[in-house]
N, C-alpha and C positions, 0 to 999 in steps of 0.2 A: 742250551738247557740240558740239565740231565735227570734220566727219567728214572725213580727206586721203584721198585712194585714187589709186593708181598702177596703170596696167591698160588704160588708152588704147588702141588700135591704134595710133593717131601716136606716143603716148609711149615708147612700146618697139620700134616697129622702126627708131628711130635707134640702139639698141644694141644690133643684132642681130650675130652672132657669123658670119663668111664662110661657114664652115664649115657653118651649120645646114639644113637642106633647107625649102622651103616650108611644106610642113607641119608641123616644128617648128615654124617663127618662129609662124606661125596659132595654134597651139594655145598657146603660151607667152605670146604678146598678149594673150589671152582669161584669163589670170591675173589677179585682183585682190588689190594687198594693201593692208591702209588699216592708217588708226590712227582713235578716238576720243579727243578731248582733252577733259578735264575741268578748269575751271576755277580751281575753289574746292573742295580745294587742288588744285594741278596734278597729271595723273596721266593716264596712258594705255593703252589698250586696245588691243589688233595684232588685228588678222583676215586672217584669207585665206580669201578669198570672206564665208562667213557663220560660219564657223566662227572660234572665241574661241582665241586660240594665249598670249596673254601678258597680263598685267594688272600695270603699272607704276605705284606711286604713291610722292608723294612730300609734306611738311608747307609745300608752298611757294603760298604766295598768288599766285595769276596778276595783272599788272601792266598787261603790253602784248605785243603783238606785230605784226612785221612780215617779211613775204616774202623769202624769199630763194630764190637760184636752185634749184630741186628741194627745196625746204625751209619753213623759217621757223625764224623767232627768236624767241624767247619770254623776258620781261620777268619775274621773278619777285620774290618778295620775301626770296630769299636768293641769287640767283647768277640769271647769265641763261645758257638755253638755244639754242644751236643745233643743230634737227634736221634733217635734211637724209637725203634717201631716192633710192637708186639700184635698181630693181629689188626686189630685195626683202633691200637691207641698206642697215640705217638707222644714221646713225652720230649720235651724243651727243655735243657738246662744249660740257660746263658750265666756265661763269670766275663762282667762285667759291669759299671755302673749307668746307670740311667737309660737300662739298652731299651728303646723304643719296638712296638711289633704292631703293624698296625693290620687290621682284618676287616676286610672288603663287607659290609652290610651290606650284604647283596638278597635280596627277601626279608622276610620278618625275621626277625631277632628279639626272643625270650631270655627271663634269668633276673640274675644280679638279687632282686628282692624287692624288700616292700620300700614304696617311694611316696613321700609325700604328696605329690600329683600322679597318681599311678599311670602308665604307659604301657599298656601290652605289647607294644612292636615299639620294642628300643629304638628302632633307626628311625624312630620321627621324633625321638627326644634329642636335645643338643645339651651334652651335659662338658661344662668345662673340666679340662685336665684337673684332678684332685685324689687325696687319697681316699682310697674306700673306706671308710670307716664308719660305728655304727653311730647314731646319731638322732636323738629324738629333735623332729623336725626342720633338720640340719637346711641350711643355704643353698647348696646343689641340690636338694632333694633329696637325700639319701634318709632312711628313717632306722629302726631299730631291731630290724630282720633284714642280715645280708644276707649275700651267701654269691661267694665270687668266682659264680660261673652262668654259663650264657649258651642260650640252642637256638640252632636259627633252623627256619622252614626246611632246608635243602638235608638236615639231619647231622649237622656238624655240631658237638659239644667241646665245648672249651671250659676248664675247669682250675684257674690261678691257685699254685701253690704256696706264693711266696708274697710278702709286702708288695701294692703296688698302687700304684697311679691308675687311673680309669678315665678316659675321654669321651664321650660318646658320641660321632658327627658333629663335631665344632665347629662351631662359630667362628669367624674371623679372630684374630689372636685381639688379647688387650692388654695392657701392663699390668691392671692389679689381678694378683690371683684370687679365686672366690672364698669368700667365708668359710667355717666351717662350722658355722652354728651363729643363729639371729636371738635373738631375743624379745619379740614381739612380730612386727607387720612390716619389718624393714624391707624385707621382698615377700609379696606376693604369695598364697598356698599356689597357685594355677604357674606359678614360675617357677617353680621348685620340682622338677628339673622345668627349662622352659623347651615345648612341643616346638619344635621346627616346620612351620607353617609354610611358611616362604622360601624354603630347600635350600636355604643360604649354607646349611652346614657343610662335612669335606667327607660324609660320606664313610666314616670309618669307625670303627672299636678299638681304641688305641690302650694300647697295654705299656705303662712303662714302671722300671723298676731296676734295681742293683739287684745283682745276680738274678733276673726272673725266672722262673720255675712254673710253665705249666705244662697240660695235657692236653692234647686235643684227640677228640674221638670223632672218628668218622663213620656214623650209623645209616642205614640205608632210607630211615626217614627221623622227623622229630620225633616223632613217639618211641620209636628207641632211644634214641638219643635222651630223652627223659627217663625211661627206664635205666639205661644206664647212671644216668646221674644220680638218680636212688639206693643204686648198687654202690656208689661211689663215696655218697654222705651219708647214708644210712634213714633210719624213718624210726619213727618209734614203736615199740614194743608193744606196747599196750595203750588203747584209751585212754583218757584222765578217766575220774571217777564219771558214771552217766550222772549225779544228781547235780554235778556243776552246770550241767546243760538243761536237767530238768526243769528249772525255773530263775531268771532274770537276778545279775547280780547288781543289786542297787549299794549308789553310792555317795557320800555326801558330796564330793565332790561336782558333781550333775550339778546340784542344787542350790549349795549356798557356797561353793568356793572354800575361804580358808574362815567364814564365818561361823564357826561349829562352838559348842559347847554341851553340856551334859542335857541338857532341855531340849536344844534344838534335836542332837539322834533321835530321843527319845520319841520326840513328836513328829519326826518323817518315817521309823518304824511304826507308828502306830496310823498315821493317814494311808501307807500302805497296805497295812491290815485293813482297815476300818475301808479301803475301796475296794475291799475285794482281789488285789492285786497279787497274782503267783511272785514268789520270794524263798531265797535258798541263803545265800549270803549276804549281810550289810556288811560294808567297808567303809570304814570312818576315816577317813582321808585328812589334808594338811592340815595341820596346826591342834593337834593331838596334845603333840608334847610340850612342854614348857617351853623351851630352844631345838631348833632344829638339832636331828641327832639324838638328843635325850632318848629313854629308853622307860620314860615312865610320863602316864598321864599329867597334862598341867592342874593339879588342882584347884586351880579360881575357877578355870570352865568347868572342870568333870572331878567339882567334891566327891562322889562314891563311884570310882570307876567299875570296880568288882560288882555294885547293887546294877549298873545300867548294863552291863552285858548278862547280868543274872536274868533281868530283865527284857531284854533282846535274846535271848536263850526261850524264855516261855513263851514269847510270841510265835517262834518258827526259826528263830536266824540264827547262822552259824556268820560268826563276827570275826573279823581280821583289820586292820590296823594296816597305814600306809608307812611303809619303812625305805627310807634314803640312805645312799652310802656317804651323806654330806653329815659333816658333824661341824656345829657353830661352833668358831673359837673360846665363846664365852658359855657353850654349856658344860656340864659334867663328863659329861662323855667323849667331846672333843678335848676339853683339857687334860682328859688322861690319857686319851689316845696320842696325843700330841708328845703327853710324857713318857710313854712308851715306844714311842717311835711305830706304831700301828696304823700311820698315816703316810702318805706320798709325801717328797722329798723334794725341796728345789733343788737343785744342782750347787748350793753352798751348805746343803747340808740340815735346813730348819724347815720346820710343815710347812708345806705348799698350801698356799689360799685362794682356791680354785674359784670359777666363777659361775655361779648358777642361777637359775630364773629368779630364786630368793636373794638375790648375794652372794655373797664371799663365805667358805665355809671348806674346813678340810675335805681330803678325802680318803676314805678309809684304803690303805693299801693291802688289796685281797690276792697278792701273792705272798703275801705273811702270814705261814701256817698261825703265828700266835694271835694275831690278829685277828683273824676271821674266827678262832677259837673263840675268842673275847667276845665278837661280836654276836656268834651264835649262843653264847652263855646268857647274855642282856635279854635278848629274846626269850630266850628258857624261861629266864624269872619274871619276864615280862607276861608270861602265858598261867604262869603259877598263883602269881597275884592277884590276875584279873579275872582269868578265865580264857580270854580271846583266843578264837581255835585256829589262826591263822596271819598269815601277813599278804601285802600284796606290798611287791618290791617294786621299786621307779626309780630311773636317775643312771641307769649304770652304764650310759653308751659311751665309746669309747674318747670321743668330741670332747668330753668332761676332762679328761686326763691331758695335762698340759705335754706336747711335747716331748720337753727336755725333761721333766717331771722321772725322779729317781724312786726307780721300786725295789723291795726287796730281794726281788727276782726275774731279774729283766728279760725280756722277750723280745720276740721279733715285731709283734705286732700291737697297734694300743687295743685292736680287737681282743687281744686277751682278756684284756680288765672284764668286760663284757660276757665271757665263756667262765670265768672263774667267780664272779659276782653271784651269777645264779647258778653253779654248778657246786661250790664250794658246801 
């Protein structure tokens, strides 16, 4: 074994912060944090001070290695390692493919995001080998808030840079790999991921990926270690508006499904009124528009769209409209988006017909500045005509996006689709 440690007086007060007072910088000097490197196979141990925070191993035969500034480089026999250590965050960057890193669930372990059977202490969930991706009520359990990184008890944060695979304490191996999206009751919400009850899993947070890229910080407890993480992703700026929260946003949705017409709003706005019921936003959810996609009311259901949100206006509500990045082959807006190339690509070249709870139906490709321009234009007019002071967007996880699916502007990740959907 060989032991790194970072903890010097000289080595840390070259990175001492203006701001900190004497006695800060002293007591912060006097920090130790190492790592042990184990050979055969390669695999590593973090301490701060004498205390054990993380246990890293991996099936890779050690080769060679040599120094590098705040670091070294390590020679393996599937991919080479460079680690490299600032204080007390160490960053990974393997150049190799499918390089595996598996990390000891040793106490509770936090992170990753919102899951369809939520799991506070990941190491009781068994989630099979898959990629993270975002996903409304996805098969693994993965839902529509990631975020690919994880804190466990002892104060170690781990923070994936790069594409990867996610395993969480697995299960015996099996041949078929798992879904990445159901379409009804085919597994289970309470399986999604399933709780490892009977301790059958292997006990680990397995990281895999081509060239993987992450961070690992080693904090003196989890609530740094959170802190840190904050510092790391950021948080937002400001609150939404207060009146979003001031009173309950109702939805047709709740109610009648995609059974909606101009009578039916009209008359679940006015039973809410009429019971006395706090109200800030109605949203008029599926089956709006003529064809999925469309960008204008269907007329058989909603003859005077503009009178019933005039309407929904004098009662109290601020009205918004349910909008999808699925455009039906057969409506207006899918055909021209199709004709412009404003859509995802199969890999010969012609719109990709993706598959979603309603069917088959483009997808609008939102790394095409022209596209998204197009799309935020429909909405404009959409808001001019009617009135409607808003949208609520659905649909955009990254599950939807096939694969092999050719974009404008390809990326590393299909979580893009996801960040650029609602950001754009």
């Amino acid at each position: 074994r060989l032991l790194s440690t970072c903890g010097s007086f000289s080595g840390y007060s070259a990175g001492m912060s203006c701001g900190k007072t004497k006695v800060e910088e002293f007591m912060e000097s006097l920090i130790t944090v190492s790592y042990l490197l184990d050979k055969d196979p390669v695999g590593f141990t973090f301490l701060d001070q004498e205390r054990s925070v993380l246990s890293l191993s991996t099936s890779l035969r050690f080769v060679n290695m040599q120094p590098l500034q705040n670091g070294v480089k390590i020679e393996t026999s599937g991919g080479t390692l460079s680690l490299t250590q600032v204080n007390r965050q160490f960053q990974f960057r393997w150049e190799g493919e499918a390089v595996a890193n598996k990390i000891k669930l040793e106490g509770a372990w936090f992170g990753l995001g919102e899951l369809v059977n939520q799991a506070w202490d990941l190491s009781k969930v068994s989630l099979p080998l898959s990629e993270v991706l975002t996903s409304d009520s996805g098969a693994t359990g993965y839902s529509n808030l990631m975020t690919p990184a994880f804190i466990s008890q002892h104060g170690a944060l781990v923070v994936v840079r790069s594409p990867f695979q996610l395993g969480i304490n697995q299960q015996p191996h099996t041949d078929s790999p798992p879904a990445e999206y159901v379409f009804g009751e085919e597994i289970p919400f309470n399986q999604r991921p399933v709780l490892d009850h009977r301790g059958r899993g292997d006990g680990y947070l397995t990281l895999v990926g081509d060239d993987l890229v992450f961070d690992l910080f080693i904090m003196p407890d989890a609530l740094e270690a959170h802190r840190t993480l904050v510092r790391e992703v950021g948080h937002p700026q400001k609150p939404p508006p207060l009146e979003l929260f001031g009173a309950p946003v109702w939805t047709t949705w709740a109610q009648y499904k995609d059974e909606i017409d101009q009578a039916t709003v009209l008359d679940f706005a006015h039973q809410i009124v009429d019971s006395g019921f706090p109200h800030h936003v109605l949203e008029i959810d599926d089956r709006w528009q003529t064809q999925y996609g469309d960008f204008a009311f269907d007329p058989q259901r909603f003859p005077d769209a503009k009178g019933m949100v005039d309407r929904l206006h004098e009662l109290g509500f601020k009205v918004t409209t349910w909008v999808i990045p699925f455009l039906h082959p057969d409506s207006k807006a899918g055909r021209k988006a199709a004709e412009k190339r404003y859509v995802v690509q199969k890999p010969d070249g012609t719109p990709y017909l993706v598959r979603w709870w309603q069917g088959q139906a483009y997808l609008i490709d939102v790394t095409n500045p022209h596209a998204m321009a197009w799309f935020g234009m429909q909405l404009h007019h959409l808001q001019e005509q009617t009135g409607v002071d808003g949208f609520k967007f659905d649909g955009g996880e990254a599950t939807f996006l096939p694969g092999d699916a050719l974009l404008h502007q390809p990326g590393d990740s299909r979580n893009q689709y996801s960040c650029l959907l609602y950001t754009s």
